[in-house]
C-alpha positions in Angstrom: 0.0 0.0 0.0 1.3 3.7 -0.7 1.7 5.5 2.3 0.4 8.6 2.4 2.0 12.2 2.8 5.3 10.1 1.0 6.8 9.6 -2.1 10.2 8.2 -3.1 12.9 10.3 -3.3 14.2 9.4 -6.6 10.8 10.5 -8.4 9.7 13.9 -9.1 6.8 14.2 -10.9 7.2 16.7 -14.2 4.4 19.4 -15.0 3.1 17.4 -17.6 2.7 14.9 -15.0 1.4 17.3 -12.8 -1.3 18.9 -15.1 -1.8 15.1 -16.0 -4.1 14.6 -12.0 -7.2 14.3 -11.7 -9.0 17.8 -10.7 -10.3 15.2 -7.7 -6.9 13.9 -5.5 -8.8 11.0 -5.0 -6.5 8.9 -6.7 -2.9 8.5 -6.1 -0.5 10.1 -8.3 1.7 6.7 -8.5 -1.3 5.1 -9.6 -2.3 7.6 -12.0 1.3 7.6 -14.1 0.9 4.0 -14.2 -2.2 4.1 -15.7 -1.2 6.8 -18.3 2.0 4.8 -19.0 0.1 2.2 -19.7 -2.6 3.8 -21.9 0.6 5.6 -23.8 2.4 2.2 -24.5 -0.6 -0.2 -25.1 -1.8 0.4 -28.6 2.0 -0.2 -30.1 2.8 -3.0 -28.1 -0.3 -5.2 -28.5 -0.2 -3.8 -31.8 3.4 -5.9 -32.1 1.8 -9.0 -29.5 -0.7 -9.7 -32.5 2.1 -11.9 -34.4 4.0 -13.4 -31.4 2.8 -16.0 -31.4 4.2 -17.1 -34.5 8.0 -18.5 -33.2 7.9 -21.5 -35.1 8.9 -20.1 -38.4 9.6 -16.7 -40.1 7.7 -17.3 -43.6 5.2 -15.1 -44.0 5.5 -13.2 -40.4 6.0 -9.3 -40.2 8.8 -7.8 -38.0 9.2 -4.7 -36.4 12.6 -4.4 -37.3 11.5 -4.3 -40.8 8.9 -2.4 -41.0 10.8 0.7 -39.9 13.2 1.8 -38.0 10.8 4.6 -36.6 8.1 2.8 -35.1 11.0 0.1 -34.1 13.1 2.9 -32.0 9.9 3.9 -30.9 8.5 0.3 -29.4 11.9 0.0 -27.4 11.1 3.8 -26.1 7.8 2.6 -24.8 9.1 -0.8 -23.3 11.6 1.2 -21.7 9.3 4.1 -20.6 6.5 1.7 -19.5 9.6 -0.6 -17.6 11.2 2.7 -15.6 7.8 3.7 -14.7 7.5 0.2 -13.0 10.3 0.5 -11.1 9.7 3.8 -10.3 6.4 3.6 -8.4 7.2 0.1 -6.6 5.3 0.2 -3.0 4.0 3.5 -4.4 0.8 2.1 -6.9 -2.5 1.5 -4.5 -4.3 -0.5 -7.2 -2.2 -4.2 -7.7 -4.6 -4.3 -11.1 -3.0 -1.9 -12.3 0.7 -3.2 -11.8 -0.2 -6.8 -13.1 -1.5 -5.1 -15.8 2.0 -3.0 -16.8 3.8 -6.1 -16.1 1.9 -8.1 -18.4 2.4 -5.5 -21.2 6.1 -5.8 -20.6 5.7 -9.1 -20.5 4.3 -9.0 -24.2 6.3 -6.7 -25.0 9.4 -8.9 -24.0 8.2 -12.6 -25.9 8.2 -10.0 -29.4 11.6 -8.6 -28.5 12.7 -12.3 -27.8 10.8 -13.1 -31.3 13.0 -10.1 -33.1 15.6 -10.9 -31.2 15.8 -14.6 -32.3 15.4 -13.6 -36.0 18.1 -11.5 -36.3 20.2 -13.9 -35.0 19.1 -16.5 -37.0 18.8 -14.7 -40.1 20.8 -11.6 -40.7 24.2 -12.2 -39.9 25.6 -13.9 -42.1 29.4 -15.6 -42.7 32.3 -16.1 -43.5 31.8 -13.6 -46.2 31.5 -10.7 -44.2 33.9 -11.6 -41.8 36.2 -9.0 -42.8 33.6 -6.8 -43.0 32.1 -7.2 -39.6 35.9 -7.2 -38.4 36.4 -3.9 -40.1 33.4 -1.9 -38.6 34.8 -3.5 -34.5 37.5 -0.7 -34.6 35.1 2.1 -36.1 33.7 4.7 -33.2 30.1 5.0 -32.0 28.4 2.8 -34.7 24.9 2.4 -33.8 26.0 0.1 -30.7 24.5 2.0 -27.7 20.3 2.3 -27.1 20.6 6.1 -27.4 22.4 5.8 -30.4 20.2 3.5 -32.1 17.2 5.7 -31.1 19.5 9.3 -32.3 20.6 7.4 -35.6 16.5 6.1 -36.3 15.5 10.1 -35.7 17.8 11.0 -38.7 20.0 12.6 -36.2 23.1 11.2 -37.2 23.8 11.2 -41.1 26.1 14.8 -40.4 27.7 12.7 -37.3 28.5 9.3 -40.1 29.7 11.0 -42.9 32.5 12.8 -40.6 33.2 9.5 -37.9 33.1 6.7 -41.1 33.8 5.9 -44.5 31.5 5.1 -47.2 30.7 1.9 -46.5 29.6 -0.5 -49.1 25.6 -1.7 -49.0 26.2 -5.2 -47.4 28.5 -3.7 -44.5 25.7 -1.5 -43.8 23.1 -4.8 -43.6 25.4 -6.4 -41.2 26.0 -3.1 -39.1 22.6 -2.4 -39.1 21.8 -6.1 -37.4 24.4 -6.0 -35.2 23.2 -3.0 -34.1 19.1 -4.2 -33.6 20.3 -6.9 -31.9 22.6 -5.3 -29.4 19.5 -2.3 -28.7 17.5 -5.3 -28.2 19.8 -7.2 -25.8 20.5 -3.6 -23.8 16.4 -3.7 -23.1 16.0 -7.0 -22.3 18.8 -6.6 -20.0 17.9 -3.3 -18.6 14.2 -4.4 -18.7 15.9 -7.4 -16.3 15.3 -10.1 -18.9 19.3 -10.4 -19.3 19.1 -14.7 -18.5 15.9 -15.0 -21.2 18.0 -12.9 -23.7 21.5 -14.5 -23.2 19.7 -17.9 -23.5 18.7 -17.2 -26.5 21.4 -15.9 -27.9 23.5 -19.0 -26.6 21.2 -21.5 -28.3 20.9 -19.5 -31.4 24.4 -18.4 -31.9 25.7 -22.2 -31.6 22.7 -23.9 -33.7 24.6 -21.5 -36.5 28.0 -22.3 -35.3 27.2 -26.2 -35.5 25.7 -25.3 -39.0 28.3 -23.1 -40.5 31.1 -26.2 -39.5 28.9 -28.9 -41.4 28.8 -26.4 -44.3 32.7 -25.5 -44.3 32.9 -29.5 -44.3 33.7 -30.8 -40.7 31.4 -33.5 -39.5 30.9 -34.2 -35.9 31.7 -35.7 -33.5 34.1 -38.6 -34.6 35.5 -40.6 -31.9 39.3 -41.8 -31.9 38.6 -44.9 -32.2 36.5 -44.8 -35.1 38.8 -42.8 -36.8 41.6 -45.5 -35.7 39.3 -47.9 -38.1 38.8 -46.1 -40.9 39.9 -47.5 -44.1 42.7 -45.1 -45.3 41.0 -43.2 -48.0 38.3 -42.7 -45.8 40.7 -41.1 -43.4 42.4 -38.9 -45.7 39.3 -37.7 -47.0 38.4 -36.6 -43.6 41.7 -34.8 -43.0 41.4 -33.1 -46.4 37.8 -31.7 -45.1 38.9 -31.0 -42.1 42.0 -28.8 -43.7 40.1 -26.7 -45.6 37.7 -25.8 -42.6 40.2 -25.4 -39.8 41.3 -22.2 -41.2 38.1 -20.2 -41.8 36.6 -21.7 -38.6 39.4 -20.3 -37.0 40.2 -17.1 -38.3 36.3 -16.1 -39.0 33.7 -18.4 -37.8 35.5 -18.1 -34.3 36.9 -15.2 -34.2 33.3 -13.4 -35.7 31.6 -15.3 -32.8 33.5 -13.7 -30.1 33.5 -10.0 -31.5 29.8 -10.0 -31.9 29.1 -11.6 -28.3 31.9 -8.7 -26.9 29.4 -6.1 -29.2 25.7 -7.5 -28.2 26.8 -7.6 -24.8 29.1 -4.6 -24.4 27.6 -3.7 -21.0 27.5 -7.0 -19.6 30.4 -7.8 -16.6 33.0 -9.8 -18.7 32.5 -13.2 -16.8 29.0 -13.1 -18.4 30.3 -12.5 -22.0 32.9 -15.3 -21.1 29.9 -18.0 -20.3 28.1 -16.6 -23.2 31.0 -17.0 -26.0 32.1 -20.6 -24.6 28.2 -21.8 -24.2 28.3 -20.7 -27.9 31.9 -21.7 -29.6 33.6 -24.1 -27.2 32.3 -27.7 -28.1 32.1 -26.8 -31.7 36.1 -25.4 -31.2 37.4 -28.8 -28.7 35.6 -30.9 -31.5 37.6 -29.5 -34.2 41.1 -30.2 -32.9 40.1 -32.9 -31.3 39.8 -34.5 -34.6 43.8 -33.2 -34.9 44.1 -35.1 -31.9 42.8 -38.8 -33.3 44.3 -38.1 -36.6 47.7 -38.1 -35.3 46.8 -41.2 -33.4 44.9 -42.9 -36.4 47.5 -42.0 -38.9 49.6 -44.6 -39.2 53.4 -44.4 -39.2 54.4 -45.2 -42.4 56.8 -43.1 -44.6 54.2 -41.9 -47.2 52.0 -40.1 -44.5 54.4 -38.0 -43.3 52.7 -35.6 -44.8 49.2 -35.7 -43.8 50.6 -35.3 -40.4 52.9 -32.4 -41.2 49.8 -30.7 -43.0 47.5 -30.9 -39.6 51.0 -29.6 -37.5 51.1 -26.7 -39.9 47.7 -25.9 -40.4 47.5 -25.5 -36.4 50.7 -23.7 -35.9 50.0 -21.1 -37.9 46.3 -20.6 -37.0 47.7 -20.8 -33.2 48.0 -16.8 -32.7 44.5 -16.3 -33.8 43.5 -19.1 -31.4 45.1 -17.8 -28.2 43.5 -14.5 -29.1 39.9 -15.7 -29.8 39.8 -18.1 -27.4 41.4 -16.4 -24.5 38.8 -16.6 -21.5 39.3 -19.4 -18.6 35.7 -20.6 -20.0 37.6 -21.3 -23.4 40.8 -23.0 -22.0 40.1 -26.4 -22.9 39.9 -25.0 -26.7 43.8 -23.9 -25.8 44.3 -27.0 -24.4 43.0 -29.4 -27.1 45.4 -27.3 -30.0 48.4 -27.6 -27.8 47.8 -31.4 -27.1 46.9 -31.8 -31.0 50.4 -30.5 -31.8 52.1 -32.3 -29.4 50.7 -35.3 -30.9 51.3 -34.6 -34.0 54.9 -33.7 -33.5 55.4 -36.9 -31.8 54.1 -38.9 -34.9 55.9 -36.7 -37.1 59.3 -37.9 -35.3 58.3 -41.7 -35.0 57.6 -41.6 -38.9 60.8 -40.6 -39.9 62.3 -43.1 -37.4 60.8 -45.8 -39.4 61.6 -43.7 -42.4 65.4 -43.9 -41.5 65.1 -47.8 -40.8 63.1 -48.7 -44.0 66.4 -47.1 -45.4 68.8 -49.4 -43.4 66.5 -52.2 -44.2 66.1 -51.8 -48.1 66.6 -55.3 -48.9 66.6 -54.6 -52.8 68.6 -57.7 -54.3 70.4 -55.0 -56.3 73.6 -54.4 -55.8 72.9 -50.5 -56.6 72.9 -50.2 -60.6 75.3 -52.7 -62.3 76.4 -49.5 -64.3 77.6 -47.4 -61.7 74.7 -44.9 -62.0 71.9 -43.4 -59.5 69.9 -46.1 -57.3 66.7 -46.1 -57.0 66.9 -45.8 -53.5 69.1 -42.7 -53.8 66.0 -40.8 -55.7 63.6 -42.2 -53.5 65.1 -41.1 -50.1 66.3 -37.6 -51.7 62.9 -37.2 -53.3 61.4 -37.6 -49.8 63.7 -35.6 -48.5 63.0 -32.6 -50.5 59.3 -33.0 -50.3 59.9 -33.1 -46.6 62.3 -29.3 -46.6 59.1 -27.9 -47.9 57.9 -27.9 -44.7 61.3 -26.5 -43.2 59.1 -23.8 -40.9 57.0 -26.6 -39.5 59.8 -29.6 -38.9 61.9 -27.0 -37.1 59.4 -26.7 -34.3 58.8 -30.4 -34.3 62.7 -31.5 -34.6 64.0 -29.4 -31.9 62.4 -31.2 -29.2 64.6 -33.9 -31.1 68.4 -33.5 -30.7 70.8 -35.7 -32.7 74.3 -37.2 -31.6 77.3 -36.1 -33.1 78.5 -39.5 -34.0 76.2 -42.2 -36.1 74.7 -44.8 -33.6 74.0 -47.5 -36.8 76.2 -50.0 -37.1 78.0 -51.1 -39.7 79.5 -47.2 -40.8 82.4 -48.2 -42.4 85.6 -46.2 -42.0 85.5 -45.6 -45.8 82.0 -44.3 -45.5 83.7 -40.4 -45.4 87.2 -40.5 -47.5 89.3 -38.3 -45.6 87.1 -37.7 -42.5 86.1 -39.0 -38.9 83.2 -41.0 -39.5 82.4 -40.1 -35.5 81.7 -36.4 -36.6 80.3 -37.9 -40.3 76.7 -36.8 -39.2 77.0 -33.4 -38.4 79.9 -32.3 -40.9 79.1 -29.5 -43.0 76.5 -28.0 -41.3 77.9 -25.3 -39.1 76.2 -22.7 -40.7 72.6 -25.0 -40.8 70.3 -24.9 -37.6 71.1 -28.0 -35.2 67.2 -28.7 -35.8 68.1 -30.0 -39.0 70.9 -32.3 -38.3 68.1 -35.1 -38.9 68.2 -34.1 -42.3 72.1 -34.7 -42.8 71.5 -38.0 -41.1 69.1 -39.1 -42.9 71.5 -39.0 -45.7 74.3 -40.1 -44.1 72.1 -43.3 -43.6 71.5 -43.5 -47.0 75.1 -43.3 -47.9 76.0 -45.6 -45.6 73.1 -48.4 -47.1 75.1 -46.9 -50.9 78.4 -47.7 -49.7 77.2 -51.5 -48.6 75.3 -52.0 -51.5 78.3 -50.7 -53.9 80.9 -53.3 -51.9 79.2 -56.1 -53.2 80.5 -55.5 -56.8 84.2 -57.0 -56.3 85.6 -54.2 -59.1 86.7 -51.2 -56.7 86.7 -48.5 -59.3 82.7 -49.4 -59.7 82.7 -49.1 -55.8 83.9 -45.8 -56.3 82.3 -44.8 -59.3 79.3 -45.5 -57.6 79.3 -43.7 -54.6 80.8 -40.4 -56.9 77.4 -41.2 -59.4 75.1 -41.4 -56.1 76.3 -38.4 -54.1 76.6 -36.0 -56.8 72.6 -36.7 -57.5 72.3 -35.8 -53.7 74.4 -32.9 -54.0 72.3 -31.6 -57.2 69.2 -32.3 -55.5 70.1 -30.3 -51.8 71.2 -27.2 -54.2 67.9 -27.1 -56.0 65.6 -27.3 -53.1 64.4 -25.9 -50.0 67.1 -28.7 -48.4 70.3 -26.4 -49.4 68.6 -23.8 -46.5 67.8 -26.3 -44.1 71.5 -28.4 -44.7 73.6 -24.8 -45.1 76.1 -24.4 -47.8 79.0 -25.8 -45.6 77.1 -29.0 -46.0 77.3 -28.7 -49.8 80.3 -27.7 -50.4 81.8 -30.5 -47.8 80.5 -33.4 -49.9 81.1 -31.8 -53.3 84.3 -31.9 -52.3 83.8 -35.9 -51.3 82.0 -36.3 -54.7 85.7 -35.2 -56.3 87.4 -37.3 -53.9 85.3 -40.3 -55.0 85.7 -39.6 -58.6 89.0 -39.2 -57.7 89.5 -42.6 -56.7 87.7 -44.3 -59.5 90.4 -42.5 -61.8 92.9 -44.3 -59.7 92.1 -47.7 -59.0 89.8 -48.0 -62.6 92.5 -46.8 -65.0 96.4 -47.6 -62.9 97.5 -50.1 -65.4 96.5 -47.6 -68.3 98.3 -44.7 -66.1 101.2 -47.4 -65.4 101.8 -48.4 -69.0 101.9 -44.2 -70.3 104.3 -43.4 -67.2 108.2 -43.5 -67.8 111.2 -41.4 -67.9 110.9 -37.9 -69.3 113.9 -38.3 -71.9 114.4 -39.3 -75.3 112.9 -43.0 -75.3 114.3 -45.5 -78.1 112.0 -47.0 -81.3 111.6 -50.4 -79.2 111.2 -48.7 -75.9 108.2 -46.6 -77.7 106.9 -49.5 -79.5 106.5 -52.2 -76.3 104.6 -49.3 -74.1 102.3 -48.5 -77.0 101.6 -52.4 -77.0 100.9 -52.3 -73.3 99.4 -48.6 -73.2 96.8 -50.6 -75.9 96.4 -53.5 -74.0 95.5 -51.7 -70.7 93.1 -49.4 -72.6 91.2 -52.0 -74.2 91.1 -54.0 -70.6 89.7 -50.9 -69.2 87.2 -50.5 -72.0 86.0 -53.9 -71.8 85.7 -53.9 -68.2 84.0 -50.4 -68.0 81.5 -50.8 -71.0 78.1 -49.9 -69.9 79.2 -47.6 -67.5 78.2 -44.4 -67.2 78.6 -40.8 -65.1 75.0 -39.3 -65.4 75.6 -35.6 -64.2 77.1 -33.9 -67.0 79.6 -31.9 -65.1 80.8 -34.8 -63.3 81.7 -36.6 -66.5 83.6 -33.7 -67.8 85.7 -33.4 -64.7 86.5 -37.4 -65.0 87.2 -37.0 -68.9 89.5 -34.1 -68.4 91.5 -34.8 -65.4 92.0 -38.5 -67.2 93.1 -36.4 -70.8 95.5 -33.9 -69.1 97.1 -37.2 -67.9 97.0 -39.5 -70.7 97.0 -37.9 -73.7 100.1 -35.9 -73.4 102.0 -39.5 -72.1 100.4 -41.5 -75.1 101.5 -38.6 -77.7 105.4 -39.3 -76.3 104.9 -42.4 -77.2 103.1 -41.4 -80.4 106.0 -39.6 -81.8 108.5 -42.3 -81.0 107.2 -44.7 -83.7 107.0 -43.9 -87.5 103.6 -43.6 -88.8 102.2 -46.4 -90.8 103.5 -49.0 -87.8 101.6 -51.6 -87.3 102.0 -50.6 -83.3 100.2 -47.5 -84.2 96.6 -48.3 -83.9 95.4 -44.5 -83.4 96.8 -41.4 -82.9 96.4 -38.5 -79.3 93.5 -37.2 -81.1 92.1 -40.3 -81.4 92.5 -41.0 -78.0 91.1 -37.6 -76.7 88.2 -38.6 -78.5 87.7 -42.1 -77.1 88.2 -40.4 -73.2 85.5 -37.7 -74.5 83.1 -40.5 -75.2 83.2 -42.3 -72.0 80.8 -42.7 -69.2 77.9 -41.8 -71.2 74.2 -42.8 -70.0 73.1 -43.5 -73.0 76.0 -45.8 -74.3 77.1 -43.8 -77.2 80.8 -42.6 -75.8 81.7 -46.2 -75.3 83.9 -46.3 -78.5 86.0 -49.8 -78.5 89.6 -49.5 -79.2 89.3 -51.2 -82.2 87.1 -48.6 -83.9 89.5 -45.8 -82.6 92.3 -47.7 -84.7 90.4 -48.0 -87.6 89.8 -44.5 -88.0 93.2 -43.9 -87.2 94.0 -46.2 -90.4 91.8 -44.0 -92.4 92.8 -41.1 -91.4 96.8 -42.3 -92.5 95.5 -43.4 -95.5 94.1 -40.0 -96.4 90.4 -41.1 -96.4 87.9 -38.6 -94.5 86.5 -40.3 -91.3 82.5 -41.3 -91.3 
């Protein structure tokens, strides 16, 4: 009951209200402004209440918030008018009618706010395409997001006020601005009205209804538990992780991040613990479902060689979205989201290193029956591995996080290294040789070769000719070499590294030139003086003898990089060409000794080692064009 002779302190009554009493004083004046509240508010609101009823779908249905923005600024005026007048004459209105009857109206006034409330939501905020958009307009001032300034802007108050504050924005910014700004007046009356747990409701339920819609659209399906995903038929599985790839990053770095800047402007006012529950109700499950699907993919993913990659390609797409995670997902409420990303990259790291463990034994184990190539040219484990290899350097950024966590010994713990394995060096510092100038992260790397070398340098032992050994190893490391300086692996191994083992690849060729052609180099060799006709005439006999040993032995053979074979041909010319031609000009020309002249034999050398075959000119050709050529007849 209102006690007479007082009224609350808070309320002073304005002339209008005071020309408003009844000529009488019979009836209170609390009772009175409620009534005329009331009888101002009424016709709008039930005007609104007519189509409230209709929640179960928008087809058809009229909304305030489309009919104008006038009459809409308007109905929030009066449900904020008719709500302050409530609270204002509490324990002051004599006639209870009259207060179930305001609090009825607001109640009616409240389900159609819900109504517009929900549609919006639903309807009018679309994504990801105006993610950047939406993102854009966060950092612009004053735009439309307070109840006064949606009312001032709906009054044509603030075109003068835009046109300074904003650029011209294009017409579907100015759709989305315009929702976020109904929907964030309509939260501040609910709120203020104190329907704040019937409006954040909604807006949870909506909000991740289109979260949960927008992921099935961007092609993640869930939930998948781990151990369905462990019994997935391969293709299956890829598929998934090919899906899930192509989501992760807009989910992330729009549906996500959209979420929480619209939830931080609908509910500006609100104490930030309420936005926190608000966001998480909304984006957490959707968010720990999506990397938890990292998380059973690395577990699924079997460690074989060949899906490497699928696992680098979750690592990567995670570690580079994992800024925009921390910063989206932020609040306590959204930890397990932090959690979940850091666990799915811990995973994946892990089966990242296992892989290439079993990578670097399928190497050791290569039980090809092969002997390496029979010619001395590139095995076909050697393109394999360095084929892998450079496939893998692609993902340089990535493996260094993951490798780091994976230090590597300075000396080779596989036995069976041989001492031969490195001409010329330790084979205790073999493994890390070269790379001084490389990150230790990438040591891996130049074991992984080293392995690879080593399984060459077995393989190439089981020929019993040891300038084929050699020629071998020189063929097999110069491919490596080529490949490391035409890839991302010349970064991750450092020049050092290259220049180190093209300096091996010399030494090999090196010794091939030794131990394939000494009897050639023994039979040319002699004393620098004048040597006699018979002298002349018995080396030529065993200068051809060795040559045509060495060309029956060697046919077939072949140096595959061009610049490598050059290097061989020359360094064997400079040697034996100028000791044959000594011998050349000791015999008279027409002597049956004399099966071809220096040119002859710079021709033969210049034909050698050729991969196709073609340079391996017999000796006995090279002596029949020599005949020719005495004989004055033009060579074929």
């Amino acid at each position: 009951m209102l006690r007479k002779g007082k009224r609350t302190s808070f309320f002073k009554p304005s002339p209008s209200d005071r020309a408003a009493r009844p000529a009488t004083g019979s009836e209170p004046f609390a009772d009175v402004l409620m009534e005329e509240r009331i009888a101002s508010v009424e016709p709008l609101i039930k005007k609104w209440a007519t189509n409230s009823s209709s929640t179960s779908g928008y087809a058809g249905a009229t909304f305030l918030f489309h009919e104008g923005r006038h009459e809409a600024a308007l109905y929030l005026s009066h449900v904020k008018d008719l709500h302050s007048a409530m609270m204002r004459c509490t324990g002051e209105v004599s006639n209870s009618g009259v207060i179930v009857r305001a609090h009825e109206l607001l109640q009616t006034a409240v389900r159609r706010l819900s109504l517009e409330f929900h549609q919006i939501l639903s309807s009018h905020l679309p994504y990801p395409d105006h993610a950047e958009s939406f993102s854009s307009q966060s950092s612009r001032s004053s735009t439309l997001l307070s109840f006064s300034d949606f009312e001032y802007e709906l009054e044509g108050k603030l075109s003068t006020k835009k046109s300074i504050a904003e650029p011209v924005m294009q017409e579907e910014e100015r759709v989305l601005n315009a929702a976020v700004s109904y929907v964030k007046t309509i939260a501040d009356c609910m709120i203020a009205c104190g329907y704040g747990k019937e409006c954040m409701d909604i807006y949870k339920i909506v909000r991740r209804s289109v979260v949960d819609e927008e992921l099935y659209h961007l092609g993640f399906e869930r939930p998948i538990d781990s151990w369905q995903m462990q019994k997935m038929d391969w293709k299956v599985l890829e598929a998934k992780v090919k899906s899930w790839l192509k989501a992760v990053k807009p989910a992330v770095q729009t549906l996500f991040y959209v979420e929480r800047m619209l939830c931080d402007r609908v509910f500006t006012t609100a104490p930030a613990l309420v936005k926190e529950s608000v966001f998480s109700h909304v984006a957490r499950d959707a968010a720990v479902a999506l990397f938890g699907f990292a998380e059973g993919a690395a577990k699924a993913i079997k460690r074989s060689p060949e899906r490497i990659f699928c696992l680098l390609d979750l690592y990567e797409a995670i570690a580079n979205l994992w800024p925009g995670i921390k910063a989206t997902f932020y609040y306590h409420a959204t930890s397990a989201v932090r959690s979940h990303a850091i666990n799915s990259l811990s995973k994946l790291g892990e089966a990242v290193r296992v892989t290439l463990s079993n990578f670097e034994a399928v190497i050791q184990k290569d039980s090809s029956k092969k002997s390496a190539v029979p010619s001395g040219g590139i095995d076909p484990l050697t393109v394999n591995v360095m084929n892998y290899l450079v496939l893998l350097a692609d993902y340089g950024g990535v493996l260094k996080d993951i490798l780091v966590k994976w230090p590597v010994d300075g000396s080779p713990k596989h036995p069976g290294f041989p001492d031969s394995y490195f001409p010329g060096c330790d084979p205790a510092t073999s493994i890390t040789v070269g790379v001084s100038d490389a990150s230790a992260k990438f040591a891996r790397f130049a074991q992984l070769v080293d392995v690879l070398l080593c399984k060459l340098d077995v393989k190439a032992k089981r020929y019993k000719d040891v300038a084929l050994y050699y020629l071998i190893l020189a063929n097999n490391l110069q491919y490596i070499v080529n490949k490391v300086a035409q890839s991302s692996l010349k970064h991750l191994l450092g020049e050092h590294w290259v220049a180190n083992h093209e300096s091996m690849v010399k030494l090999y060729a090196s010794n091939y030139e030794r131990t394939g052609w000494s009897k050639v180099f023994a039979s040319s060799s002699g004393p620098s003086v004048e040597i006699s006709l018979g002298q002349a005439k018995e080396s030529l006999r065993k200068f051809d003898a060795a040559l045509e040993e060495v060309q029956a032995k060697q046919v077939g053979w072949a140096v595959t990089d061009r610049k490598l074979r050059d290097d061989i041909v020359l360094s064997l010319a400079e040697e034996l060409v100028p000791a044959y031609r000594r011998l050349y000009d000791g015999c008279p020309r027409g002597d049956p000794v004399v099966k071809f002249t220096p040119d002859d034999l710079d021709n033969y050398l210049a034909g050698m080692l050729r991969a196709t075959g073609g340079g391996s000119v017999t000796v006995s050709e090279a002596a029949s064009r020599s005949s020719s050529r005495w004989n004055g007849k033009s060579i074929p």
